[in-house]
C-alpha positions as CSV (number, residue, x, y, z in Angstrom):
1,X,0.0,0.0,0.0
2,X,0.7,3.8,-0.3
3,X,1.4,4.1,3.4
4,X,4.7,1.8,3.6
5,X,6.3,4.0,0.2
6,X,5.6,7.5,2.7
7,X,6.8,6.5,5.6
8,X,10.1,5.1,4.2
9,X,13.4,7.6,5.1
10,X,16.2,5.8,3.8
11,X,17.5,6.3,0.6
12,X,17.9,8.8,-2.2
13,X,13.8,9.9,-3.6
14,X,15.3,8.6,-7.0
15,X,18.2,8.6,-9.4
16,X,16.9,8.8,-13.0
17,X,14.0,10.6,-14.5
18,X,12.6,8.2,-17.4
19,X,9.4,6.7,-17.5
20,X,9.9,3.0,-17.8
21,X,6.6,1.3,-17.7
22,X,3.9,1.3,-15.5
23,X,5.2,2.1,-11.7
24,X,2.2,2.0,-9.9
25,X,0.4,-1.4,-9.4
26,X,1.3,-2.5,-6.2
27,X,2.8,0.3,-4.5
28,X,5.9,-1.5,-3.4
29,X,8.8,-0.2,-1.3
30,X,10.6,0.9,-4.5
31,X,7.0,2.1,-6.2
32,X,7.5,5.9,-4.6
33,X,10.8,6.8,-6.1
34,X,9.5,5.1,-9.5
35,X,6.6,7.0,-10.0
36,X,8.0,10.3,-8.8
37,X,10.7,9.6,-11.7
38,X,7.6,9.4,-14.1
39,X,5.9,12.3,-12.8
40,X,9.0,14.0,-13.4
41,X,9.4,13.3,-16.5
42,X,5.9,14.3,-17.6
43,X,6.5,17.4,-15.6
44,X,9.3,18.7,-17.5
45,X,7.8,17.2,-20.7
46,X,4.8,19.7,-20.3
47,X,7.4,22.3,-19.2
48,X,8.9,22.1,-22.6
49,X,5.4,21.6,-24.6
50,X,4.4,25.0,-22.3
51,X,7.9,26.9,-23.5
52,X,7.2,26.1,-27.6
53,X,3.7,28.0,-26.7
54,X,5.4,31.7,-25.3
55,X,5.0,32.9,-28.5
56,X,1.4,32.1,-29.3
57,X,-0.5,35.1,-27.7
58,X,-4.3,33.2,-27.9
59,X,-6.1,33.5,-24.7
60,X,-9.9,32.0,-24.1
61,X,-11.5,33.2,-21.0
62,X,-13.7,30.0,-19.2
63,X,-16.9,29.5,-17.5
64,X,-15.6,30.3,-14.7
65,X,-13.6,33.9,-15.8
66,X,-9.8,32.4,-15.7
67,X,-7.6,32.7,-18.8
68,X,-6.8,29.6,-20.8
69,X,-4.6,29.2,-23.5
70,X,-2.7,26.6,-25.9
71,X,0.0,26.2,-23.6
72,X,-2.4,25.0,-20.8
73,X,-4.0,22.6,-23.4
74,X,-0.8,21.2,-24.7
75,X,0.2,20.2,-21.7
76,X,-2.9,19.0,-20.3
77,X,-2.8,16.6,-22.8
78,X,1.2,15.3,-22.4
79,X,0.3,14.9,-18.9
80,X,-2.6,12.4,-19.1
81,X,-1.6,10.8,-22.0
82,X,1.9,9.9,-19.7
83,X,-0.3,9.1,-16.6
84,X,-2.6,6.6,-18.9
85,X,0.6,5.3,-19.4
86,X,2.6,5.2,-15.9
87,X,-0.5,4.6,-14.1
88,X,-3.6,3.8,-15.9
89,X,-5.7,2.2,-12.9
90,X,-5.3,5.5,-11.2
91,X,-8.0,8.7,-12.2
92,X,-7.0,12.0,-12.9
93,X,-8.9,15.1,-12.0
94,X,-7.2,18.2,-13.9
95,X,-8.2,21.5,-14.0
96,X,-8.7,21.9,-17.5
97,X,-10.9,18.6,-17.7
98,X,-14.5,19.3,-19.3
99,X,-16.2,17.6,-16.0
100,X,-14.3,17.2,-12.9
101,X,-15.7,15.1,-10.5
102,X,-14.0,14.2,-7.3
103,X,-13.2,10.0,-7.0
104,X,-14.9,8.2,-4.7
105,X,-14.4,8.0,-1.0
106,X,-10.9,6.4,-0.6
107,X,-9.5,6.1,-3.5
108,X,-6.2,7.0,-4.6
109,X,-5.8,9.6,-7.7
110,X,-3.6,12.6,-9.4
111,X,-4.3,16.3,-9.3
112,X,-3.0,17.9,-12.0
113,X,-2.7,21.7,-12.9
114,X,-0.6,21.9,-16.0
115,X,0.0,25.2,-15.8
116,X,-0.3,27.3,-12.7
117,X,0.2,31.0,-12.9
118,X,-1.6,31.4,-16.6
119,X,-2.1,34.7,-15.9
120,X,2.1,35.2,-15.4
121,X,2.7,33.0,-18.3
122,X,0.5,35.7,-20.5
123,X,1.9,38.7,-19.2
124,X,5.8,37.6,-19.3
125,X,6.7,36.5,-16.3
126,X,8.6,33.3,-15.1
127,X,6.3,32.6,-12.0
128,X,4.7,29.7,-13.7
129,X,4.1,25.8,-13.3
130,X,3.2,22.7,-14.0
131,X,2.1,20.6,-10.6
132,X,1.0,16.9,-10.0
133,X,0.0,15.3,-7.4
134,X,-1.1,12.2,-5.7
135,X,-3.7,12.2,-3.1
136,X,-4.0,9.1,-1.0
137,X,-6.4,9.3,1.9
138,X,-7.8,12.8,1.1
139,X,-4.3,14.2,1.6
140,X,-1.3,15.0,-0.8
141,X,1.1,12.0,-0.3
142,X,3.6,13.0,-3.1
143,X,3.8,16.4,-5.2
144,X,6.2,17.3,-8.7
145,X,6.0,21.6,-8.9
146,X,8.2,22.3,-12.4
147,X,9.2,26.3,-13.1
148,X,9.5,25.8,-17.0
149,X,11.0,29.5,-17.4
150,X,13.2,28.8,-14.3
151,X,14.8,25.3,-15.5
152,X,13.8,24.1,-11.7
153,X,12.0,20.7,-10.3
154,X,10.6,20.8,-6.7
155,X,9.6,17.3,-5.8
156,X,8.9,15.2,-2.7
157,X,7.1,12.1,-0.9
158,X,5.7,12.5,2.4
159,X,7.7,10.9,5.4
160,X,10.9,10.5,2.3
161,X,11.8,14.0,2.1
162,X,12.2,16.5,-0.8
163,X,14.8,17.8,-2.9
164,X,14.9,20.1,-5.9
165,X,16.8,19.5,-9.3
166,X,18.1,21.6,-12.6
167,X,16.9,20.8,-16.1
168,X,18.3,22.5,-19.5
169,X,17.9,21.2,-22.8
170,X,17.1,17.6,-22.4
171,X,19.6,17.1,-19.2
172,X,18.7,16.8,-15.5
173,X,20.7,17.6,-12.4
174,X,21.6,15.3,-9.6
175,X,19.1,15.9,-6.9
176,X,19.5,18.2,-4.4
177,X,17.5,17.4,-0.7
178,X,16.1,20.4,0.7
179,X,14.7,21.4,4.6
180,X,12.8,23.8,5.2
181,X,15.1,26.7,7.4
182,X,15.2,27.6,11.1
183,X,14.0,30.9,11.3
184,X,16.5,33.9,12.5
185,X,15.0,35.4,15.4
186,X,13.7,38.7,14.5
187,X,12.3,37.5,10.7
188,X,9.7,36.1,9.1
189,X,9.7,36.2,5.7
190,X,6.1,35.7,4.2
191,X,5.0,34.5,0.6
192,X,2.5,36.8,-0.6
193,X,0.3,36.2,-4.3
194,X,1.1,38.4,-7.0
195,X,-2.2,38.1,-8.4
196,X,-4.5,37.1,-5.4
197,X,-3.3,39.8,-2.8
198,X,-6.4,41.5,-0.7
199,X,-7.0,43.2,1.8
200,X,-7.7,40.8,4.5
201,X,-4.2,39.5,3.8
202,X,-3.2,42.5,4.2
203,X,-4.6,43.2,7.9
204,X,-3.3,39.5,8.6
205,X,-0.1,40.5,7.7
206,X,-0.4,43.7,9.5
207,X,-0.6,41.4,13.1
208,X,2.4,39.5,12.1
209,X,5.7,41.2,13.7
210,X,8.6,41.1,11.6
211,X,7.5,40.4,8.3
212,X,9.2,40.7,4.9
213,X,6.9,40.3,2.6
214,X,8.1,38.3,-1.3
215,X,5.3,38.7,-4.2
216,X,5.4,35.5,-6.6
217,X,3.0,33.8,-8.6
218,X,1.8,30.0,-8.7
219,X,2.6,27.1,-6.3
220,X,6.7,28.2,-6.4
221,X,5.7,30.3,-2.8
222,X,5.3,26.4,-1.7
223,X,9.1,25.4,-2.7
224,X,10.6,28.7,-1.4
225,X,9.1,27.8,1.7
226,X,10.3,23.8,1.4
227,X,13.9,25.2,0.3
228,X,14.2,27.7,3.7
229,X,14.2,30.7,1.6
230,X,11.1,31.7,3.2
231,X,8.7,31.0,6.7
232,X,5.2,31.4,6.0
233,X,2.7,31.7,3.0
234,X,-1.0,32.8,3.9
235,X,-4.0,32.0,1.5
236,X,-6.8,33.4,2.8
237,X,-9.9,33.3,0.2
238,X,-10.5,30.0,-1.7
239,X,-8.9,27.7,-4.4
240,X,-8.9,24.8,-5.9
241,X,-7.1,21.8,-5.0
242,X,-4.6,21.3,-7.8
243,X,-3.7,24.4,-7.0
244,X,-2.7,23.5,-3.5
245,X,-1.9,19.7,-3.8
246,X,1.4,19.1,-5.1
247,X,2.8,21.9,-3.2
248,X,1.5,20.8,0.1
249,X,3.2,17.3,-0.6
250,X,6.7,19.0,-0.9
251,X,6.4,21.5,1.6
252,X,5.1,18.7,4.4
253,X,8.2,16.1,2.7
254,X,10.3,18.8,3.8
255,X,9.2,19.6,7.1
256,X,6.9,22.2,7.1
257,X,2.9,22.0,7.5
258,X,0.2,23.4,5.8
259,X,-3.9,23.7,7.3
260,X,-6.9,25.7,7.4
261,X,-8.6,27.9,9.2
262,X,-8.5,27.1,12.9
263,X,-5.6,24.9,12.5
264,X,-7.8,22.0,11.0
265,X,-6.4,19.5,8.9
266,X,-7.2,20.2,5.1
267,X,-9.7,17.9,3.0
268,X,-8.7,17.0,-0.5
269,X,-11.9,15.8,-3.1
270,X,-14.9,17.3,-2.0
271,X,-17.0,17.8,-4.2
272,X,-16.4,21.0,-5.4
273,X,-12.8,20.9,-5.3
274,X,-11.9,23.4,-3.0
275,X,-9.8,24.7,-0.3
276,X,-11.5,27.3,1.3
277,X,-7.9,28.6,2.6
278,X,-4.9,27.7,3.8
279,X,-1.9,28.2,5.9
280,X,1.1,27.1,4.8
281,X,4.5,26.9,7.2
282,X,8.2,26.4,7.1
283,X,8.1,24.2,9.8
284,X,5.5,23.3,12.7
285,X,2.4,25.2,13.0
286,X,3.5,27.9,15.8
287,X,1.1,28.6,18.6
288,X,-0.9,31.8,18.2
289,X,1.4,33.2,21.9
290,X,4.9,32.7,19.5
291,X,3.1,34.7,17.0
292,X,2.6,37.6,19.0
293,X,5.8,36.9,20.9
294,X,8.0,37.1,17.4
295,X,7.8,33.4,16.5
């Protein structure tokens, strides 16, 4: 099962980055690292597939009032297409599917957003990604976050650890582990959105003592915080939960936490697919007294 790949801590995460069958069936001891090499590969598959599209300016504007455009639908469709591959037993619920419907109670599945940050991806900007996920018990239990403008891979399984790699022109880096920092007394360095910054993040922020405050767009404000380059990254209106999934799995694989409001633990596939909010952490959840005290 699922639960004896997470819970694993010794050994690399994985060593080479091609998809070589189906890795999923059985989720063995050696199962994790295999299909976090798959999901790698598809990530930075779509990451190329999403760089060939920088110079095709067509935007459609959905349902629901969010941009869309080729480069989403591109690699949309590299990313199931591998996944019917590497795991065909396992469903998929992607942001840009037609119908998405939550799996049933219990079952094991990928979130996908393949491409986070469309609105930075139109006007320029490298603040862009591709993120999968696999939820297993309604929580994230392994995450792949790719930066196709910044040649970067975040990845991580829960309880395994995470680690960050390099990729340029076909060639990928030795992995790199990553920890989440100690925080300096007398800092906190908070993730703010670039596009999603309001005013009650803004009085939240106001309460926080310290504070530095780093605009970025899409799930990279999860690695910065799973790399200790930053402490803390507030979401305080909703989203969905691709948005959320992949990064949580990296930031919890290297120490950090994220929950809701009140602390509470966050639910993954209800049925309308969303967080309400989130708090995300480099490290344990601190007590609302070392809040006020400094942290």
């Amino acid at each position: 099962m699922l639960e004896d790949i997470v819970h694993r801590t010794s050994e690399p995460i994985a060593d080479d980055w091609n998809i070589t069958g189906n890795a999923v069936p059985s989720f063995d001891s050696t199962a994790g690292a295999e299909l976090l090499q798959g999901l790698t590969a598809l990530g930075v598959a779509a990451a190329k597939a999403i760089l060939g599209c920088r110079a095709d300016s067509r935007v459609r504007i959905k349902a629901d009032g969010s941009p869309v455009t080729p480069a989403d639908e591109m690699a949309e469709a590299i990313i199931r297409n591998g996944l019917a591959q590497l795991a065909p037993n396992l469903p998929v619920v992607s942001e840009e599917e037609a119908e998405r419907r939550p799996p049933g109670a219990g079952a094991d599945y990928f979130l996908v957003d393949p491409l986070d940050g469309t609105r930075e991806f139109i006007a320029g900007r490298g603040e862009y990604t591709v993120n999968i996920a696999l939820v297993s018990g309604r929580a994230p239990a392994l995450g792949v976050i790719v930066a196709p403008a910044l040649g970067l891979v975040w990845r991580g399984i829960v309880g395994r650890g995470a680690e960050r790699l390099t990729f340029s022109s076909g060639q990928m880096s030795q992995p790199e582990p990553i920890r989440t920092r100690v925080r300096p007394a007398g800092e906190l360095i908070v993730m703010v959105s670039r596009s999603h910054f309001d005013t009650a993040t803004q009085r939240y922020l106001d309460e926080l003592p310290h504070t530095q405050r780093v605009a970025c767009g899409s799930s990279i404000k999860f690695c910065r915080l799973a790399e200790g380059a930053a402490d803390h990254y507030p979401r305080l209106g909703p989203t969905h939960d691709w948005d959320v999934a992949a990064g949580h799995a990296i930031l919890a694989a290297a120490g950090g936490s994220v929950v809701g409001w009140d602390d509470e633990t966050i639910a993954y596939g209800t049925p309308e697919l969303v967080v309400p909010g989130f708090f995300a952490w480099g490290g344990p959840v601190p007590t609302e007294g070392a809040l006020k005290a400094g942290y």
